[in-house]
KOLVO-458139 format. One record per residue (C-alpha): residue number from 1; residue in three letters; chain; z, y, x. Coordinates in steps of 0.1 Angstrom, whole numbers, plus 2048, in hexadecimal, padded with zeros to 3 digits. Example, Ala and Ser with C-alpha at 12.3 -4.5 7.8 and 13.67 -1.06 7.14 Angstrom:
<recs>
<rec><num>1</num><residu>ALA</residu><chaine>A</chaine><pz>84E</pz><py>7D3</py><px>87B</px></rec>
<rec><num>2</num><residu>SER</residu><chaine>A</chaine><pz>847</pz><py>7F5</py><px>889</px></rec>
</recs>
This chain:
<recs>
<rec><num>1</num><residu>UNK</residu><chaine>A</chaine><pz>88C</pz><py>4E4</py><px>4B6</px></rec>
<rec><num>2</num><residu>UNK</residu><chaine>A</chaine><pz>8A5</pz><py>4EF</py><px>4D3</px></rec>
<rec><num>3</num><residu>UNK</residu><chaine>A</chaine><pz>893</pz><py>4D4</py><px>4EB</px></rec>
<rec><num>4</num><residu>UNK</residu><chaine>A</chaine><pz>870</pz><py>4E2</py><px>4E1</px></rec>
<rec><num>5</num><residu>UNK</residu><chaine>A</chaine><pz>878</pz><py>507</py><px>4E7</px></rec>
<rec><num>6</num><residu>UNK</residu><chaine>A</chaine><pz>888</pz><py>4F7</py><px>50A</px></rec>
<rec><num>7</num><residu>UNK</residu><chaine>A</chaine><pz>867</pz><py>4E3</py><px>511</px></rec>
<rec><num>8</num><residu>UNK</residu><chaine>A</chaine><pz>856</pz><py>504</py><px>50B</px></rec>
<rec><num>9</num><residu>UNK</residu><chaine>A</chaine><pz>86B</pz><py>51B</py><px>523</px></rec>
<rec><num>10</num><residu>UNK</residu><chaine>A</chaine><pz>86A</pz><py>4FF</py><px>540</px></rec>
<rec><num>11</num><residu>UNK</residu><chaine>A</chaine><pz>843</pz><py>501</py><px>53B</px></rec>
<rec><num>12</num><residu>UNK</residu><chaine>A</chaine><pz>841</pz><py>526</py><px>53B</px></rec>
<rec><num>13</num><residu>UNK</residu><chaine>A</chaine><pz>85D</pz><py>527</py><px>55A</px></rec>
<rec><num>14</num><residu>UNK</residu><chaine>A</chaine><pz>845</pz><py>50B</py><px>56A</px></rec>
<rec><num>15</num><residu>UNK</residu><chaine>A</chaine><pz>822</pz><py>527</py><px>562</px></rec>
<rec><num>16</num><residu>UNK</residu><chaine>A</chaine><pz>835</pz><py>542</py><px>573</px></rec>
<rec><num>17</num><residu>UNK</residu><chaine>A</chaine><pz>83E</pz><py>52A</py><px>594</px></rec>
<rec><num>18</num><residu>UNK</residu><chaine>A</chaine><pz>81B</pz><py>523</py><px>595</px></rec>
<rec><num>19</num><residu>UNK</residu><chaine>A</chaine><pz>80B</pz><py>542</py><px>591</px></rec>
<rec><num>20</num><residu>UNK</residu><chaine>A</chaine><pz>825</pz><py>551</py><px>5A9</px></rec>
<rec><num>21</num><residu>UNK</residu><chaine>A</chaine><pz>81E</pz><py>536</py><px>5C3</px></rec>
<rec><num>22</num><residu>UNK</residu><chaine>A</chaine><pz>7FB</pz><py>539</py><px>5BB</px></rec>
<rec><num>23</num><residu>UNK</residu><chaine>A</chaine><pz>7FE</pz><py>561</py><px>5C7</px></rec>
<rec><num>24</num><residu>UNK</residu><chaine>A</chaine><pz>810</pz><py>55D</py><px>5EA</px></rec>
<rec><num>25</num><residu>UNK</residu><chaine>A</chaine><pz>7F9</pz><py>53C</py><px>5F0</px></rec>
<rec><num>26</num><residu>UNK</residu><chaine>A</chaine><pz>7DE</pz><py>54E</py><px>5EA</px></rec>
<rec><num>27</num><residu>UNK</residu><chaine>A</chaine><pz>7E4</pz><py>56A</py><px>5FF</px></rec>
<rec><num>28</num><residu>UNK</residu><chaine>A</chaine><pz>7F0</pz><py>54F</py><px>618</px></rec>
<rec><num>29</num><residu>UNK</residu><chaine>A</chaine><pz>7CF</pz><py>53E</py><px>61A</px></rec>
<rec><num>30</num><residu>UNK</residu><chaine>A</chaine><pz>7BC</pz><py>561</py><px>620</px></rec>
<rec><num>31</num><residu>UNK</residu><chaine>A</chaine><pz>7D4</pz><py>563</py><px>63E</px></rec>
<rec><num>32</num><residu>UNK</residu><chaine>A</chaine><pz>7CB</pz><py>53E</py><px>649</px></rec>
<rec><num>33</num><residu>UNK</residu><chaine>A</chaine><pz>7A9</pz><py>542</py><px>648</px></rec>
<rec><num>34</num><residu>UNK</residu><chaine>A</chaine><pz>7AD</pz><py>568</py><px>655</px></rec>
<rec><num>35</num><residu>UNK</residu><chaine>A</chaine><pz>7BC</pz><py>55C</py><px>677</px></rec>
<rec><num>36</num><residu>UNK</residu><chaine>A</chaine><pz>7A7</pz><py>53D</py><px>676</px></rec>
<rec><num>37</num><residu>UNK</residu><chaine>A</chaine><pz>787</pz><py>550</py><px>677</px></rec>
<rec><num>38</num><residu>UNK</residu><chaine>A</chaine><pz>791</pz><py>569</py><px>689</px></rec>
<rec><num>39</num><residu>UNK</residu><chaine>A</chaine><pz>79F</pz><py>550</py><px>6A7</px></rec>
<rec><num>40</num><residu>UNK</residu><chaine>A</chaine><pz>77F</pz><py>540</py><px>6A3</px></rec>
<rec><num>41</num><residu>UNK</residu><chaine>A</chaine><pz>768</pz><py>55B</py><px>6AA</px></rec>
<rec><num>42</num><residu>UNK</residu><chaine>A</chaine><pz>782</pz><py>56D</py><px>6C4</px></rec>
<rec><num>43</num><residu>UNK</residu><chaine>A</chaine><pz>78F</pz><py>556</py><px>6DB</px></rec>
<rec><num>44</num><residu>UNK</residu><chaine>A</chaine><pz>783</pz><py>534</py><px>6EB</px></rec>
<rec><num>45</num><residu>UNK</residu><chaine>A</chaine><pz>79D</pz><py>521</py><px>6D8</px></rec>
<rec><num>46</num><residu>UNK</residu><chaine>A</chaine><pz>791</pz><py>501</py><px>6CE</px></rec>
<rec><num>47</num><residu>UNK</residu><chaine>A</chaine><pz>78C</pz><py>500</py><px>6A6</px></rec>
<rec><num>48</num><residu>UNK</residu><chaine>A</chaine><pz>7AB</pz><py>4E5</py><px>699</px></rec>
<rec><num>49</num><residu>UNK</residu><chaine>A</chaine><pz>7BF</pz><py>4FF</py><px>6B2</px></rec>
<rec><num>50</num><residu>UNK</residu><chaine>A</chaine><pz>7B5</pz><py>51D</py><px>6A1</px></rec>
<rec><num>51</num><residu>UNK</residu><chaine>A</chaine><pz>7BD</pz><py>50A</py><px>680</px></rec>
<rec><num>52</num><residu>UNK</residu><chaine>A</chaine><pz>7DF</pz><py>503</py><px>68A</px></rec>
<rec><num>53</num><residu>UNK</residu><chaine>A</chaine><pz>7E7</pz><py>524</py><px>697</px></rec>
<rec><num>54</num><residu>UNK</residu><chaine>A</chaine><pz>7D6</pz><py>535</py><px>678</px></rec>
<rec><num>55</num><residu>UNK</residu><chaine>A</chaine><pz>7ED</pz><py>517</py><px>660</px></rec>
<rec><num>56</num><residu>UNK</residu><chaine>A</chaine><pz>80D</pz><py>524</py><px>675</px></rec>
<rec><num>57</num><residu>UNK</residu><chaine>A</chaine><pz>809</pz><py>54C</py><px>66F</px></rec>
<rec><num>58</num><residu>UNK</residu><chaine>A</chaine><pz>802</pz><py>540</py><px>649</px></rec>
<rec><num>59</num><residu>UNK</residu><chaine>A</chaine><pz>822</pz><py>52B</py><px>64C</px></rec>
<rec><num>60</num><residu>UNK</residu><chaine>A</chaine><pz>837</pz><py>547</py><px>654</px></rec>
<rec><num>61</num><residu>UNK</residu><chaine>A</chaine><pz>826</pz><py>565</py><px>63B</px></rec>
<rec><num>62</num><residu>UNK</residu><chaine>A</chaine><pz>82B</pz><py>548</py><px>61D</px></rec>
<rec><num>63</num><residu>UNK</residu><chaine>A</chaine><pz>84E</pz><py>541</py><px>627</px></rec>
<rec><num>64</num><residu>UNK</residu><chaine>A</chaine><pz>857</pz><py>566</py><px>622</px></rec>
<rec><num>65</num><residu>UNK</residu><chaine>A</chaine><pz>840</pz><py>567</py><px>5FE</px></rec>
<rec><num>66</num><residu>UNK</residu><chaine>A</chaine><pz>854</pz><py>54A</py><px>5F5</px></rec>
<rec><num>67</num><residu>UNK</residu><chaine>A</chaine><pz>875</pz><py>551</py><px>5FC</px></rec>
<rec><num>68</num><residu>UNK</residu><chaine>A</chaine><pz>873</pz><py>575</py><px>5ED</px></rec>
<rec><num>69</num><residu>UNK</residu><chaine>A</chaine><pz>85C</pz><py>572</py><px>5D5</px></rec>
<rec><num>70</num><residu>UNK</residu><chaine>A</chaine><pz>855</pz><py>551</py><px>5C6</px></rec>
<rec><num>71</num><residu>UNK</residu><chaine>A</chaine><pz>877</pz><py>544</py><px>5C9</px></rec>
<rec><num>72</num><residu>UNK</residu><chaine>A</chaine><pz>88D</pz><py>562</py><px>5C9</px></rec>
<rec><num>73</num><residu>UNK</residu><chaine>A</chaine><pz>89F</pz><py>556</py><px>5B1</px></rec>
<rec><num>74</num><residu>UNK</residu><chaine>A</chaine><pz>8A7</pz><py>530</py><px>5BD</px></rec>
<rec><num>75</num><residu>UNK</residu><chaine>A</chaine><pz>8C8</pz><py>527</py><px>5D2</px></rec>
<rec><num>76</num><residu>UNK</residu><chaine>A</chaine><pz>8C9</pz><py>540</py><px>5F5</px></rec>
<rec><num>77</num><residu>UNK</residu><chaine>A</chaine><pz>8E4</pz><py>52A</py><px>601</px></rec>
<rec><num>78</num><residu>UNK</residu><chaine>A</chaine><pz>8DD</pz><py>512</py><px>61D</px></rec>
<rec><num>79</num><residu>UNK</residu><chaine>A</chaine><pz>8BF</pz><py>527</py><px>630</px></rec>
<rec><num>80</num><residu>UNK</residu><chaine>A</chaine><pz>8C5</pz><py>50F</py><px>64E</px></rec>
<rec><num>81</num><residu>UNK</residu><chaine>A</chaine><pz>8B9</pz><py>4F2</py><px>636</px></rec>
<rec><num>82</num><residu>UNK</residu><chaine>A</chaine><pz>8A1</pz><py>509</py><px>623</px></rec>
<rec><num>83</num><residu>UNK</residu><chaine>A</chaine><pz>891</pz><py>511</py><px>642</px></rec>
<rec><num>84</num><residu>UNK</residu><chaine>A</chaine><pz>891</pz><py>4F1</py><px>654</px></rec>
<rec><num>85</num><residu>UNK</residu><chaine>A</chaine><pz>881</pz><py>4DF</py><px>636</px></rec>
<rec><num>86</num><residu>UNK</residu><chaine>A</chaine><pz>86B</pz><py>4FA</py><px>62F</px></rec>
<rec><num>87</num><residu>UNK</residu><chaine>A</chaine><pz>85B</pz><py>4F4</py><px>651</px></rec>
<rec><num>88</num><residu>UNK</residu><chaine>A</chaine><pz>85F</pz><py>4CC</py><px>652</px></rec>
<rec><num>89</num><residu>UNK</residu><chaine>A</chaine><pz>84A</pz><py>4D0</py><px>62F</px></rec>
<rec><num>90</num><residu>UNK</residu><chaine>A</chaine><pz>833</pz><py>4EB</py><px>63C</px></rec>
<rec><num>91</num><residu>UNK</residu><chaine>A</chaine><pz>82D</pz><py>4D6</py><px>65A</px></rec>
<rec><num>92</num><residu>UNK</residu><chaine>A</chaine><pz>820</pz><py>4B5</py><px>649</px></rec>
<rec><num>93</num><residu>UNK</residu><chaine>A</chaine><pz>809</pz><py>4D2</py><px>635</px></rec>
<rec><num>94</num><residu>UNK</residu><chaine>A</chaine><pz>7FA</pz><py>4DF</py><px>655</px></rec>
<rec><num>95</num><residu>UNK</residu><chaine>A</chaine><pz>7F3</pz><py>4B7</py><px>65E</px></rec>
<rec><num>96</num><residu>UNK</residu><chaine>A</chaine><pz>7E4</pz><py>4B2</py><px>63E</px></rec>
<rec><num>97</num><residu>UNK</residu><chaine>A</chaine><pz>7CC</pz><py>4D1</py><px>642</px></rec>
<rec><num>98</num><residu>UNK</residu><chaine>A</chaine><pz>7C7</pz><py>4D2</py><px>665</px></rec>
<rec><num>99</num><residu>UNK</residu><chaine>A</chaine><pz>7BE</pz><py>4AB</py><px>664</px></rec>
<rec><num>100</num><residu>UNK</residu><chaine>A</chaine><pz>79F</pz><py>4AF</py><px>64F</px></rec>
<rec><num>101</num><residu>UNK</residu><chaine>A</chaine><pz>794</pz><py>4CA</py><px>664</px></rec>
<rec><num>102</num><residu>UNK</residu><chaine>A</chaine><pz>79D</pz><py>4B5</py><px>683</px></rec>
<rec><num>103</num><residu>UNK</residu><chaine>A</chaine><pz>78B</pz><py>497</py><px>674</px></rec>
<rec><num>104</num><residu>UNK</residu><chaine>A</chaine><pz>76D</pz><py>4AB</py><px>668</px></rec>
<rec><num>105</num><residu>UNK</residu><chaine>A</chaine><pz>76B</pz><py>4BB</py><px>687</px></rec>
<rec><num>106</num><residu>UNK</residu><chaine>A</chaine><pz>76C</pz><py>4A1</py><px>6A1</px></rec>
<rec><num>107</num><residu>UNK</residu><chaine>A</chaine><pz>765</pz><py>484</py><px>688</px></rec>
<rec><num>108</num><residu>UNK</residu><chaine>A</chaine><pz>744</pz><py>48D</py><px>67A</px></rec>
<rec><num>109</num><residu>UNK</residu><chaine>A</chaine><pz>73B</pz><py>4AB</py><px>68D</px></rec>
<rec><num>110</num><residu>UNK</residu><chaine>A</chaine><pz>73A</pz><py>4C1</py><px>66F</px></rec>
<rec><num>111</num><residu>UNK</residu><chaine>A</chaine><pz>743</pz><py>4E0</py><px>682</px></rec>
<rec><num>112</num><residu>UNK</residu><chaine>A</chaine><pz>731</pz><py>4FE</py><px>679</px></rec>
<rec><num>113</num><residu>UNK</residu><chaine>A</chaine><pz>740</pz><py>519</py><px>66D</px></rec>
<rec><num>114</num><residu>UNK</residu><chaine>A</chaine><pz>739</pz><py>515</py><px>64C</px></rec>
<rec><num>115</num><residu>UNK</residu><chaine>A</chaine><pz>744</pz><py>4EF</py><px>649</px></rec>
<rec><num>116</num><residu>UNK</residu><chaine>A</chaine><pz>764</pz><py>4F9</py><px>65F</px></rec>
<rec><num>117</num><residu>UNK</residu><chaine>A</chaine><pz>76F</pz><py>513</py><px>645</px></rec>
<rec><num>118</num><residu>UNK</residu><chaine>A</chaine><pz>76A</pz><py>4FA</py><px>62A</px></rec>
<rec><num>119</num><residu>UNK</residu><chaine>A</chaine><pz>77A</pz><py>4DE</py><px>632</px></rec>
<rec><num>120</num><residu>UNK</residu><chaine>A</chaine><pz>798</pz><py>4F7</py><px>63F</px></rec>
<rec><num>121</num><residu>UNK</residu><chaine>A</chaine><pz>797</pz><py>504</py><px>61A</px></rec>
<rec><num>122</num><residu>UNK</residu><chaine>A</chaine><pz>795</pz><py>4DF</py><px>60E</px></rec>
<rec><num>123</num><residu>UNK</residu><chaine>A</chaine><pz>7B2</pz><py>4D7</py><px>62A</px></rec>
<rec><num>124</num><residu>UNK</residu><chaine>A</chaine><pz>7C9</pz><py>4F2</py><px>619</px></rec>
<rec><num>125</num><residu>UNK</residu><chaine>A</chaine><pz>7C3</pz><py>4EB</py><px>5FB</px></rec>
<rec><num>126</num><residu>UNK</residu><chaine>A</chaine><pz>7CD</pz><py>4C5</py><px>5F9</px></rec>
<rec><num>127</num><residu>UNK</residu><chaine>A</chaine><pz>7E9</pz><py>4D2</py><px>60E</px></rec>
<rec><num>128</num><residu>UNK</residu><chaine>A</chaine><pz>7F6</pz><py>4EB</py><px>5F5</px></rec>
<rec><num>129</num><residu>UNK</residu><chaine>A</chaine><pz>7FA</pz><py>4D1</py><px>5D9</px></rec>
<rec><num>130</num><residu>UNK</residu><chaine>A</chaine><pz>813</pz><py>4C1</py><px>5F4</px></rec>
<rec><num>131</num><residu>UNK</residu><chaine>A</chaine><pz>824</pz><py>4DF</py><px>5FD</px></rec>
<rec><num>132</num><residu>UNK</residu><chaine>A</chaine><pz>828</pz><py>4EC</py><px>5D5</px></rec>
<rec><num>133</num><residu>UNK</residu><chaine>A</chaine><pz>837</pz><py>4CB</py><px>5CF</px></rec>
<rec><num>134</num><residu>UNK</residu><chaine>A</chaine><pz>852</pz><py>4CB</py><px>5F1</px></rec>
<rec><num>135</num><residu>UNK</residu><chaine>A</chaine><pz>85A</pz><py>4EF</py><px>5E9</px></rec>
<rec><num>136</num><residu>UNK</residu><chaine>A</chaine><pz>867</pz><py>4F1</py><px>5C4</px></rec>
<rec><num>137</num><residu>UNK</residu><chaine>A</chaine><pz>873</pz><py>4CA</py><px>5C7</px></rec>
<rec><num>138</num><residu>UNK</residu><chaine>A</chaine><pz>889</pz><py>4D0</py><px>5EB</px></rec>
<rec><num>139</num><residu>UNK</residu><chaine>A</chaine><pz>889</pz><py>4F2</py><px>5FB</px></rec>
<rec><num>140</num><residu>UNK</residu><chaine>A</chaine><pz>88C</pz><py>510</py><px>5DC</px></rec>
<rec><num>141</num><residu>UNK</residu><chaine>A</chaine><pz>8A1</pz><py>4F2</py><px>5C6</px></rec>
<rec><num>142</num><residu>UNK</residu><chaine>A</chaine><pz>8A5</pz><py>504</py><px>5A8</px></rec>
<rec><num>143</num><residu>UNK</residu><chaine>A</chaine><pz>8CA</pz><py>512</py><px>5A1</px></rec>
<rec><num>144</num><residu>UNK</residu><chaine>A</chaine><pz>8DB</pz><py>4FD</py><px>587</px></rec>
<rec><num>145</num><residu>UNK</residu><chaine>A</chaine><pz>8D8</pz><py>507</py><px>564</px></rec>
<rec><num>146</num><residu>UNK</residu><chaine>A</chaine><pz>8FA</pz><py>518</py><px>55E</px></rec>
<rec><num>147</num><residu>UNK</residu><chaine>A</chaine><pz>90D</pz><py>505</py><px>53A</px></rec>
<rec><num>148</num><residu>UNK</residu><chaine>A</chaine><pz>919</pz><py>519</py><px>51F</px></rec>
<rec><num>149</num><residu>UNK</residu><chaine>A</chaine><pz>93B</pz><py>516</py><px>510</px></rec>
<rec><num>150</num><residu>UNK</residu><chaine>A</chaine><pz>944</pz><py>50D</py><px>4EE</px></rec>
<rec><num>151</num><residu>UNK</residu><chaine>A</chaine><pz>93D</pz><py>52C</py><px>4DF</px></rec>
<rec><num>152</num><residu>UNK</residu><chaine>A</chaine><pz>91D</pz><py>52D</py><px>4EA</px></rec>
<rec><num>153</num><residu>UNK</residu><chaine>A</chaine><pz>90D</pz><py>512</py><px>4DE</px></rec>
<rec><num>154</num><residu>UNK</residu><chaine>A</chaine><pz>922</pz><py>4F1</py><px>4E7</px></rec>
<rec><num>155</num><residu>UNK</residu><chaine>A</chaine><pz>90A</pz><py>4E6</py><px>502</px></rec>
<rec><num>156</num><residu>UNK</residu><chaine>A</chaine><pz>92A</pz><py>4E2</py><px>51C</px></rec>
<rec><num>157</num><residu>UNK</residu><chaine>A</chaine><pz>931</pz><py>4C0</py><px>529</px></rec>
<rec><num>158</num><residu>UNK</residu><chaine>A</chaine><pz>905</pz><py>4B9</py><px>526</px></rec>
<rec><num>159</num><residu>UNK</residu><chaine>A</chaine><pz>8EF</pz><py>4B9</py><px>547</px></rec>
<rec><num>160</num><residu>UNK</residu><chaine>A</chaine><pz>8D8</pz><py>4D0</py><px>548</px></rec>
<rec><num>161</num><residu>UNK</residu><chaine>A</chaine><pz>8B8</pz><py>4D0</py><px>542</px></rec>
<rec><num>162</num><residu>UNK</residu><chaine>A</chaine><pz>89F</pz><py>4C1</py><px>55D</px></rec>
<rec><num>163</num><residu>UNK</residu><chaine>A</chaine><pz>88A</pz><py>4DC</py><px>56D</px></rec>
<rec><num>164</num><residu>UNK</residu><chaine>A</chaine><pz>868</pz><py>4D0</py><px>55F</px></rec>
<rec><num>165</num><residu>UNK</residu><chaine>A</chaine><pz>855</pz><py>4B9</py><px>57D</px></rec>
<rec><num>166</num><residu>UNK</residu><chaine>A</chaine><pz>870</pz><py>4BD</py><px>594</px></rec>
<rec><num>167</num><residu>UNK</residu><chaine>A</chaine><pz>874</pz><py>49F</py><px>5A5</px></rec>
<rec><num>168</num><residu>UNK</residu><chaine>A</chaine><pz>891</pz><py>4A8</py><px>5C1</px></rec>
<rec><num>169</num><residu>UNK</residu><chaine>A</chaine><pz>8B3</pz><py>49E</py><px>5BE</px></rec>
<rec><num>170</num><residu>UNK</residu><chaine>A</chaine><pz>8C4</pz><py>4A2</py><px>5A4</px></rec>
<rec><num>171</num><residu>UNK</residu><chaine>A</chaine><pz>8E6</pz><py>4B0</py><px>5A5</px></rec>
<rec><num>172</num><residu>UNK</residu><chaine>A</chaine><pz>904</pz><py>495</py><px>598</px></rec>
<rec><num>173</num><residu>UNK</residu><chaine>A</chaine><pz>909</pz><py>496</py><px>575</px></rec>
<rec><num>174</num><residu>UNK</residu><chaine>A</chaine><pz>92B</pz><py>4A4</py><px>56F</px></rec>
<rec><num>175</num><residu>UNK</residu><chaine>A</chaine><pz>93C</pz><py>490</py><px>550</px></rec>
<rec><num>176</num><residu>UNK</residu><chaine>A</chaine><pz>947</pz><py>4A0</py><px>531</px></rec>
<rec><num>177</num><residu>UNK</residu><chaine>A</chaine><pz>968</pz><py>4B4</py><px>52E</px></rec>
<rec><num>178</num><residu>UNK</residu><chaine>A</chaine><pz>988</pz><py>49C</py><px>524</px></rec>
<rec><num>179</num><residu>UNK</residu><chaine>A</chaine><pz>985</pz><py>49D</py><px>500</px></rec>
<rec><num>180</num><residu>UNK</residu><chaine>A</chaine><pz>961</pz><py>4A5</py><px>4FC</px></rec>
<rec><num>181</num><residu>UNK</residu><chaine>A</chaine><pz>959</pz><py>47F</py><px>4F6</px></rec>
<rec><num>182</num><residu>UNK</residu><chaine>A</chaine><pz>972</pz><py>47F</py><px>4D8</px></rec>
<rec><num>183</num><residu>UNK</residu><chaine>A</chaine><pz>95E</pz><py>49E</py><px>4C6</px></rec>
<rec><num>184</num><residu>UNK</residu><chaine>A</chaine><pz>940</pz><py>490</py><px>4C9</px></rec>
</recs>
């Protein structure tokens, strides 16, 4: 029953990520397209330039949701690595969406504004089911789920549960107290 009510919480912990991902992405792609269209119809900037100048300025506003919204409440040590992964992963995003503008663009000639703001929605849209995935698996790792002693409920010397779809490292397995083996 214990691994049911477990399942349960992972998948409600999992809902909230989402949704709170969901929130900051969502205001991130309003700013995307915001400085996308607003280059466009501004400057002389050429349109896969305005899209990767728009995908930067949403780079930087999501980092900030993320880090003190989303995942306020994953590991702050290590911002060097945070923040160099953060942008390694953000910038194979802004290739995958800037790439099907690029190709759509210059490809088939599919440039008007309507079919540029499309496939730029399309672009960071396939691009935010990468970034979901490199965020929660190797920049905002979760913290480790802290054991209990004895007393409260005998679950030291286990591993603890998997974050549900996390597929980053995992940290060692720490073997049981001396002892523990002879209880069991």
């Amino acid at each position: 029953m214990s691994e049911r009510r477990t399942l349960r919480a992972q998948v409600e912990q999992l809902v909230r990520e989402v949704a709170k991902f969901g929130a900051v992405g969502g205001m991130g792609v309003l700013v995307n397209l915001g400085v996308f269209n607003l280059l466009r119809h501004t400057t002389e900037l050429p349109m896969v330039r305005a899209g990767i100048v728009a995908t930067a300025v949403a780079i930087v506003f999501n980092y900030l949701g993320f880090r003190y919204f989303t995942y306020r409440d994953r590991a702050k040590s290590g911002r060097t690595r945070e923040m160099s992964l953060f942008l390694l992963f953000s910038g194979v995003g802004l290739v995958i969406e800037n790439g099907l503008l690029f190709t759509t663009t210059y490809g088939f000639g599919w440039d008007s504004q309507l079919q540029s703001n499309v496939f730029k929605f399309v672009g960071i849209g396939i691009a935010t089911l990468f970034r979901f995935w490199s965020y929660r698996s190797w920049v905002f790792r979760a913290l480790p789920v802290p054991e209990e002693g004895p007393a409260g409920g005998g679950t030291a010397g286990r591993e603890p549960a998997a974050p549900l779809l996390a597929t980053g490292p995992r940290p060692a397995h720490r073997p049981a107290a001396a002892g523990a083996a002879d209880e069991q």
